[in-house]
N, C-alpha and C positions, 0 to 999 in steps of 0.2 A: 212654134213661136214662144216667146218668154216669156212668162207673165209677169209685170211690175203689182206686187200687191199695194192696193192701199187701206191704209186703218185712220179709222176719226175717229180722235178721242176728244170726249167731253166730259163736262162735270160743274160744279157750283163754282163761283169763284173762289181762290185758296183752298181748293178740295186738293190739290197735287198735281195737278193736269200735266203742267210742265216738268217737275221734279221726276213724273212717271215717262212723258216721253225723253227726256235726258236719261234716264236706264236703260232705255230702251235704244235710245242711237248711241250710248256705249256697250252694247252688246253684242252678241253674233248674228241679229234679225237681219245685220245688212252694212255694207261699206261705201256705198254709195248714196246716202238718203236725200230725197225731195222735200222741205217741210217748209207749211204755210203755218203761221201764228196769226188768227184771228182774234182782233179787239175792238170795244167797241171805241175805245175815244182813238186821238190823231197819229199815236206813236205807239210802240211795245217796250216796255223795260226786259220780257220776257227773251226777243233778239237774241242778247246780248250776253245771256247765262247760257246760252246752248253750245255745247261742244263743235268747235270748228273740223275737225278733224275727220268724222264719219260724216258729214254735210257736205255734197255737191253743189246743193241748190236750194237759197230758202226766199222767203217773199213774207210781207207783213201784208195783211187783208186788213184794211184800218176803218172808221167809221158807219159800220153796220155790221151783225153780227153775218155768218156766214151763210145763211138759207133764204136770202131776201133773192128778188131775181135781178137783179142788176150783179151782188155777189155772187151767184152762181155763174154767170158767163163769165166771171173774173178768174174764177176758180180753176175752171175749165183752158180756161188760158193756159194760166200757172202750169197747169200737170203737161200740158202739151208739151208747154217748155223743158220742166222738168222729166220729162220723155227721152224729147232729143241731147239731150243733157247727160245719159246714160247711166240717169239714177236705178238703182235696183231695189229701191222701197220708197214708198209717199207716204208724207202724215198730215194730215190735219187736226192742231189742235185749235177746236170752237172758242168760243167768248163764252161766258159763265151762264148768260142769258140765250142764248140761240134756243131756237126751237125748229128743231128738224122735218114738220111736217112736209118741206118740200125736198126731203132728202131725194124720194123716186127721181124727180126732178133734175136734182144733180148728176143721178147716176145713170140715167135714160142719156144727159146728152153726152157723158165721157165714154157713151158706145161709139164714137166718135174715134176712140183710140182703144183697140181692141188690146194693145196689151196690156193696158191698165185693167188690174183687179180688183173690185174692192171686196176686202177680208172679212169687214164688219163696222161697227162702231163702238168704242170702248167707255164705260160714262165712269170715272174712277170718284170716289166719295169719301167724305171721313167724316167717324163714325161721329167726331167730337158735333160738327155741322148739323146732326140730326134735329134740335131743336130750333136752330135755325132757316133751314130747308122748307122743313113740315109746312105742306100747302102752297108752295110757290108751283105753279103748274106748271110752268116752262121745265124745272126738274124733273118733272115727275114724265113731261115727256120727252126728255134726254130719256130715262129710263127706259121705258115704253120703246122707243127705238133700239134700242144696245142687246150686241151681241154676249158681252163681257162685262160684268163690275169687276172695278180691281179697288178695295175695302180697304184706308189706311184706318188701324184703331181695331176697336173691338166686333164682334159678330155680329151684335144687338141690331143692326140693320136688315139684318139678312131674309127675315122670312117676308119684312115688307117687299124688300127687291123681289125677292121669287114671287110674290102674289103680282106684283105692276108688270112681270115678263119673264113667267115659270121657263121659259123656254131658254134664257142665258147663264151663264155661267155662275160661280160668284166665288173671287180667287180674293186673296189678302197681299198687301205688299213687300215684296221679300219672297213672298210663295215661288221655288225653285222651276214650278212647273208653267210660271208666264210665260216662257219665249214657245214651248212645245204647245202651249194652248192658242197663242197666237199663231202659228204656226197651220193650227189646223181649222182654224174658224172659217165655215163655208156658210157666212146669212141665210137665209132661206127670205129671199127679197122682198117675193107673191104677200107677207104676213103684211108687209107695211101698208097694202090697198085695206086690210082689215079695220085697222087706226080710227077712231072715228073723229074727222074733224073737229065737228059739232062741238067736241068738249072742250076742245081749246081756242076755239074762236072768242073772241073780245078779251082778251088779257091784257093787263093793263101791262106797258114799256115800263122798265124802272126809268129814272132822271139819270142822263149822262152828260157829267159835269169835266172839263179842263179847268185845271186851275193853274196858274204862270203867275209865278213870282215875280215882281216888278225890283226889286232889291235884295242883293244877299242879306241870310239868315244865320244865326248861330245855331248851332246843331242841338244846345239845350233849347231854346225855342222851337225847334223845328219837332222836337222829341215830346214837348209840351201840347203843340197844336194839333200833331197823331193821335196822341191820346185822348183828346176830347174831341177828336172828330170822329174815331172810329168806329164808338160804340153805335152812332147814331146812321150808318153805312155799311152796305152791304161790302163795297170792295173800296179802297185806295189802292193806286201803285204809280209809280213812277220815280223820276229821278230829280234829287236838288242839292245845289252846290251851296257849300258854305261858308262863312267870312273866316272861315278858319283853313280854307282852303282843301277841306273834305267833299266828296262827293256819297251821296247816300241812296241807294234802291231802296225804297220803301211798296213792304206789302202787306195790307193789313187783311184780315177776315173778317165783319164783325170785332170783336172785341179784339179779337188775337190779330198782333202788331210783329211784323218783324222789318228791323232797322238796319242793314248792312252796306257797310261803306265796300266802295267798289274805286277801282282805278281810274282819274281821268285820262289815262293813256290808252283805254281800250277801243278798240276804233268802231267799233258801233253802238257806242251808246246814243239815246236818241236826245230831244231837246230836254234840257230843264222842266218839268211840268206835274203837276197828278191828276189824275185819271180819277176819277169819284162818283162810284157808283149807289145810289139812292134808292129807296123804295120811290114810287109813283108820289106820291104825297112828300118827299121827304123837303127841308128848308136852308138845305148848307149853302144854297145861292145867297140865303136872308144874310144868314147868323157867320158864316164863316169869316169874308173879310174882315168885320171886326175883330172877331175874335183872332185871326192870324196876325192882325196889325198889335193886338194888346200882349199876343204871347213872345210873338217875333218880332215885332219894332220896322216891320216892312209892310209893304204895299200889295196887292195880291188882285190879279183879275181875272174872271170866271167867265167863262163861256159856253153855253151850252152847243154839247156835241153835236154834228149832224148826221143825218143816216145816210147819207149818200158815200156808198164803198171807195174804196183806194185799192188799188195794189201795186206794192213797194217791192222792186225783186233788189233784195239786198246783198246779194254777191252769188256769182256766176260761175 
């Protein structure tokens, strides 16, 4: 029998997640590849930047991150599909916030399809995110679960990773020896009964915000109201069209902003929108619409996201 391997990669939001699985489906790991992008608001900007070419089969998991149990029987679906589909590698990449304690879960019921294998889980970081990170437990058990770090930036993280999970790897990006370590990653599963729930029980959800633009924006306005939103947010991303007839993928980290206009000819870009992710506490439902109507001279309405899953198979 064949085995289809599969690898979940996670990580903080804007740690690289997708930058690092687009290396990866341009590489020799595989020519065929199955891949689910996990998010938590209604749409992915992410789709949209992945290489068509080594992609058989990919699907958007939308409105709750991917270990919830409604997302898990979706999940399970997908790779079914992507199965008989005659992909020759799976990827999942999670939402910035997931927490994998019901990983067993997922991979007890894709015993269901004996030739799917799962390789590991990859939680990729950058080094610059470390003060931002510190103490958000959901990371720390991304961590905790991973077979693999893959480190953009400096070392200075490194002895913490080894202390949260002595047992993984810890590679840097670029490092020539990823596809040969992926390659050989065999989990050792039995470790994940050891996990003790207890520590991650009652953590608080960040706020997950859509925000839809009711009016085009000028791209100086729209580059103004970035910037004073972002500091106060963990993640924005999405996509918004201009009165100048630009379209712009926006993705911010915390403070770090990146602004790049993209084609409206590409055919799966998703709707107009941003995606706005908050601490638990955070007030960009209060403060924003003003503040977007006084930078941009348009209308803006918020929604807060729901947690009930989707999944989007976006071409076959």
């Amino acid at each position: 029998m064949k085995h289809i391997p599969l690898y979940i990669i996670t990580g903080f939001f804007g740690a690289g997640k997708t930058q690092f699985l687009t290396a990866l489906l341009n590489s020799s790991l595989c020519r065929r590849a199955g891949v689910i992008l996990n998010d938590a608001g209604p749409a992915s900007i992410d789709a949209s930047l992945l290489p068509e070419g080594p992609v058989r089969a990919s699907a958007e998991l939308t409105g709750a991150h991917c270990f919830t149990s409604g997302s898990i029987d979706l999940l399970v679906e997908a790779f079914g599909e992507f199965r008989r589909k005659g992909c020759d590698a799976l990827f999942l990449e999670t939402s910035g916030s997931a927490k994998p304690l019901s990983l067993p879960v997922l991979l007890k019921k894709l015993n269901a399809f004996p030739e799917i294998s799962f390789r590991g889980m990859i939680c990729v970081l950058d080094s610059q995110q470390r003060p931002l990170i510190s103490g958000i437990r959901y990371i720390e058990q991304q961590a905790v679960y991973s077979d693999l770090f893959v480190v953009n930036g400096s070392r200075e993280m490194e002895p913490s990773l080894r202390k949260l999970q002595p047992g993984a790897s810890v590679i840097h990006t670029g490092d020539p020896d990823i596809i040969p370590k992926l390659l050989s990653m065999s989990p050792d599963q039995s470790r994940y009964q050891e996990i003790s729930e207890l520590r991650y029980l009652g953590q608080e959800k960040p706020k997950v915000l859509f925000m839809e633009p009711l009016d085009p924006v000028t791209s100086n306005g729209l580059e103004q109201f970035i910037r004073f939103a972002a500091p106060s947010c963990m993640r924005i991303k999405g996509l918004i069209h201009t009165r100048e007839q630009l379209s712009f993928a926006v993705r911010t980290s915390g403070s770090s902003i990146e602004m790049k206009e993209v084609s409206r000819s590409m055919t799966r870009l998703p709707a107009p929108g941003l995606l706005v992710i908050q601490q638990p506490n955070g007030t960009g439902d209060r403060l924003f619409p003003s503040r977007w109507r006084l930078l941009t001279g348009g209308s803006l309405r918020i929604t807060s996201c729901s947690e009930e899953p989707q999944l989007k198979m976006l071409y076959r």
